[in-house]
C-alpha positions in Angstrom: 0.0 0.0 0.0 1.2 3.2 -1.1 2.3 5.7 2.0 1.5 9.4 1.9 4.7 10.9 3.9 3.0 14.4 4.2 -0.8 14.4 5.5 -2.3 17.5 3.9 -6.2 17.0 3.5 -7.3 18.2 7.8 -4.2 20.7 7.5 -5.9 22.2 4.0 -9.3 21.9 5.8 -8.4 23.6 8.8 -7.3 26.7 6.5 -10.8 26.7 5.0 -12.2 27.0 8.2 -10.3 29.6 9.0 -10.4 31.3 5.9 -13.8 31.2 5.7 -14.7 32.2 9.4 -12.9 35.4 8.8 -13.8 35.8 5.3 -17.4 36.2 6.5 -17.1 37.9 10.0 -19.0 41.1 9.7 -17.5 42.8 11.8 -15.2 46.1 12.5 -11.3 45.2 11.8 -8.1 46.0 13.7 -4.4 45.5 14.1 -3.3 43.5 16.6 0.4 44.7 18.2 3.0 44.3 15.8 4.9 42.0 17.6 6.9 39.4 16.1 7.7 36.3 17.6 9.3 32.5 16.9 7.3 29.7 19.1 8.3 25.9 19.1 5.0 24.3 19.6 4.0 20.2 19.1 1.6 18.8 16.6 0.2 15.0 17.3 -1.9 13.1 15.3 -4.7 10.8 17.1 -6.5 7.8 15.7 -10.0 7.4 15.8 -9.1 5.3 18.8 -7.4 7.9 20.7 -3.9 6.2 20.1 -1.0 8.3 19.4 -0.4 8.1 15.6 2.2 10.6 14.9 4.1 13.3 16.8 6.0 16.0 15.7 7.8 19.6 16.5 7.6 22.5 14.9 8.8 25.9 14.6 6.4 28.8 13.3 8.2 32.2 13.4 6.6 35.4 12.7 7.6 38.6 11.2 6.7 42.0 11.8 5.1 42.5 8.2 3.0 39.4 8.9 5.0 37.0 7.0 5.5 33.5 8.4 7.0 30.4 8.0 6.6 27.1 9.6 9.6 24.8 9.6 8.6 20.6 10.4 11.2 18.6 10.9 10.6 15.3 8.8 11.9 11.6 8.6 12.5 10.7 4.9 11.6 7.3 4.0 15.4 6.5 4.1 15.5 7.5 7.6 17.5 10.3 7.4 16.1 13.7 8.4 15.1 16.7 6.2 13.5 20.3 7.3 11.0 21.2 5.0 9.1 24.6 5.1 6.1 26.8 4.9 6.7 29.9 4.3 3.5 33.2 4.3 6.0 36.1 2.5 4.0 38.8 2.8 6.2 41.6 1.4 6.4 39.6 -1.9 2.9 37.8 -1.7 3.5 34.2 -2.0 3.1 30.5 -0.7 6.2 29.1 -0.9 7.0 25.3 0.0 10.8 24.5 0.1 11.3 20.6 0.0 15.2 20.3 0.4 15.2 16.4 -0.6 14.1 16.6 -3.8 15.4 20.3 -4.3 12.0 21.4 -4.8 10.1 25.3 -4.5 6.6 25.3 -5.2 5.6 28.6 -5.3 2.2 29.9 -5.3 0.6 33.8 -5.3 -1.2 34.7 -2.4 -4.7 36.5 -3.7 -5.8 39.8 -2.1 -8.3 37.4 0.4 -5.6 35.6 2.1 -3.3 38.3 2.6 -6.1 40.3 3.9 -6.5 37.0 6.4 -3.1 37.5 7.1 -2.3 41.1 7.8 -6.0 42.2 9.3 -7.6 40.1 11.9 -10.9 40.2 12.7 -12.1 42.1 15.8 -11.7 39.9 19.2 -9.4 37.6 16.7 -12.9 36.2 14.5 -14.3 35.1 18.4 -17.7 36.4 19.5 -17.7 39.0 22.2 -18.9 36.6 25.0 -16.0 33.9 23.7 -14.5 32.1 27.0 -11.0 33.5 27.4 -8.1 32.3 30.0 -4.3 32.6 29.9 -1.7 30.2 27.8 1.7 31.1 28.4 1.5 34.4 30.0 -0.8 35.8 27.3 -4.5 36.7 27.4 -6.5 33.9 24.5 -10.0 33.9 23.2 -11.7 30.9 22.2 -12.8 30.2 18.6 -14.6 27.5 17.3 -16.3 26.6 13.9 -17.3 23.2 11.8 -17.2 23.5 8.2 -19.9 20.7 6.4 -18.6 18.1 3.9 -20.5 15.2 2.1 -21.8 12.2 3.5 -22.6 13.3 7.0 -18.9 14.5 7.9 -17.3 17.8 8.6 -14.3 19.9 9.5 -14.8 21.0 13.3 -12.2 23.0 15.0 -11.6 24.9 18.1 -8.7 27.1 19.0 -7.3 29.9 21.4 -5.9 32.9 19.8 -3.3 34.8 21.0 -4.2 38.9 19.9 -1.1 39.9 21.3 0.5 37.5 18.9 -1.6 38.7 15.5 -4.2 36.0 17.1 -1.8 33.0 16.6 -3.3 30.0 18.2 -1.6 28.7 21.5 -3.6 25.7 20.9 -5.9 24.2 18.3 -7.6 20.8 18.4 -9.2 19.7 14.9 -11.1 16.7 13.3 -12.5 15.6 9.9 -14.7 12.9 9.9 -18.4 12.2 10.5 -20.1 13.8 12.8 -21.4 11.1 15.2 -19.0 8.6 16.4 -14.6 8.4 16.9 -12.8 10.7 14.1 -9.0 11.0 13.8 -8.0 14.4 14.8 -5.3 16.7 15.6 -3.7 18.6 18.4 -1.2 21.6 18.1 -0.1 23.4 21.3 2.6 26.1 21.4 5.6 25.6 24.2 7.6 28.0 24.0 7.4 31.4 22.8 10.3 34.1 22.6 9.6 37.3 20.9 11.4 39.3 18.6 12.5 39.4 15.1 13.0 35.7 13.4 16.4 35.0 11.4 15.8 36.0 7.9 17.2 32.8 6.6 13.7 31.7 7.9 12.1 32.9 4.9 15.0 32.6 2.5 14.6 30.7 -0.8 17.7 29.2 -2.3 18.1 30.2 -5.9 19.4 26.4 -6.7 15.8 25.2 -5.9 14.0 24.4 -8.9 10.5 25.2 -8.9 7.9 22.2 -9.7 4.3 22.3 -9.1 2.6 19.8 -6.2 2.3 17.2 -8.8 5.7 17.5 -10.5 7.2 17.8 -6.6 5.4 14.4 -5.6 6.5 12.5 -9.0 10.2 13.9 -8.1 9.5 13.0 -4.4 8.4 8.8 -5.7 11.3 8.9 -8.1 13.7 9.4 -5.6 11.7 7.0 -2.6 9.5 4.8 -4.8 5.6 4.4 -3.5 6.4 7.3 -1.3 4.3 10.6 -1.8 4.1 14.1 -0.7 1.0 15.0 -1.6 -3.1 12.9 -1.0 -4.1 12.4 -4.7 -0.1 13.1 -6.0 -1.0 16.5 -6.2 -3.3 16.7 -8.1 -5.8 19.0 -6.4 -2.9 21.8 -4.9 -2.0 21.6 -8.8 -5.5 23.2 -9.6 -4.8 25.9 -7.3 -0.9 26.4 -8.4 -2.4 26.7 -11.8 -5.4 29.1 -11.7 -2.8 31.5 -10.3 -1.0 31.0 -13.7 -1.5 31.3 -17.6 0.9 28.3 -17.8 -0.3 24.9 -18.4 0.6 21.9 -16.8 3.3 20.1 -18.9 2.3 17.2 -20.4 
């Protein structure tokens, strides 16, 4: 059975949720401080179950235009160790993913909507006014919660507890996809540590000996080099749809 190295399908949910929350918040915006910040936080995957089915670390750092960039440390199929990142450039509106084991950059242009999602957070960070709050870390969080509908009786439910001092980050998030009665696999992300100030530029550096690829020409060079191994549900083929409507290239055939 083929093995997916890279789980993207709750992660791209998730954003939709998000996205969308904001997206249709009618309500008064503001800026947040302007503080940036770099926080190591731990992402674990449950089973249905409840069993542990992956754990991981990760380092999101955040700029003071906004940009950010999340660096995971992943085990190749080989068993060596690569540090692949997510990187939000703001200044130069893009989506950048830098893959170092295959050499890849897929590189996508951020539309006016998500840079607005980005750079203006909604009032009370998209929560309603009455939203529970408490303290993570030292710093004052809100509650937010939505569930996004998908076929066949499932959805997309997710709560989290945004940080406004942090441009609303979320100290921690819990989310599931799967139906709506009964066990779902589901995800938890809480933040550890958090030290602000400026981020290392290298952060959000892209090496000029990358070469770019879309999703689906990444994941055939990803297989190629670790046969029946794949970075992308579906090889790519629906992040390709997005990577391509920003462009009047085609997909090579």
């Amino acid at each position: 059975m083929r093995r997916v190295v890279y789980i993207v399908s709750l992660t791209v949910g998730v954003f939709m949720v998000t996205f969308l929350a904001f997206r249709a918040a009618k309500v008064r915006s503001q800026d947040p401080p302007l503080r940036s910040f770099v926080a190591t936080l731990s992402e674990t995957r449950y089973k249905p179950d409840g069993s542990i089915f992956t754990r991981e670390d990760i380092l999101h750092a955040a700029s003071r235009d906004r940009s950010q960039v999340d660096v995971f440390r992943k085990e190749l199929p080989d068993g060596r160790w690569e540090y692949l990142r997510k990187i939000l450039n703001v200044s130069a509106g893009l989506d950048v993913m830098v893959e170092p084991a295959t050499g890849s950059a897929v590189t996508m242009p951020m539309g006016k909507e998500q840079l607005e999602l980005l750079t203006r957070p909604a009032l009370n960070c998209g929560a309603a006014v009455n939203a529970p709050r408490k303290t993570i870390l030292g710093y004052a969080v809100v509650r937010w919660s939505t569930e996004l509908p998908l076929p066949d009786n499932q959805s997309v439910r997710t709560e989290e507890w945004r940080a406004p001092a942090l441009g609303c980050y979320p100290l921690y998030d819990r989310s599931e996809m799967g139906p709506k009665s009964g066990p779902s696999a589901y995800n938890v992300r809480e933040v550890l540590f958090v030290v602000e100030g400026e981020p290392p530029s290298a952060f959000f550096e892209v090496a000029s000996d990358l070469t770019e690829r879309s999703p689906s020409q990444a994941d055939f060079e990803f297989e190629r080099f670790f046969p029946g191994h794949h970075l992308y549900l579906e090889g790519g083929a629906r992040a390709d749809r997005r990577y391509y409507g920003s462009r009047a290239a085609t997909p090579n055939k």
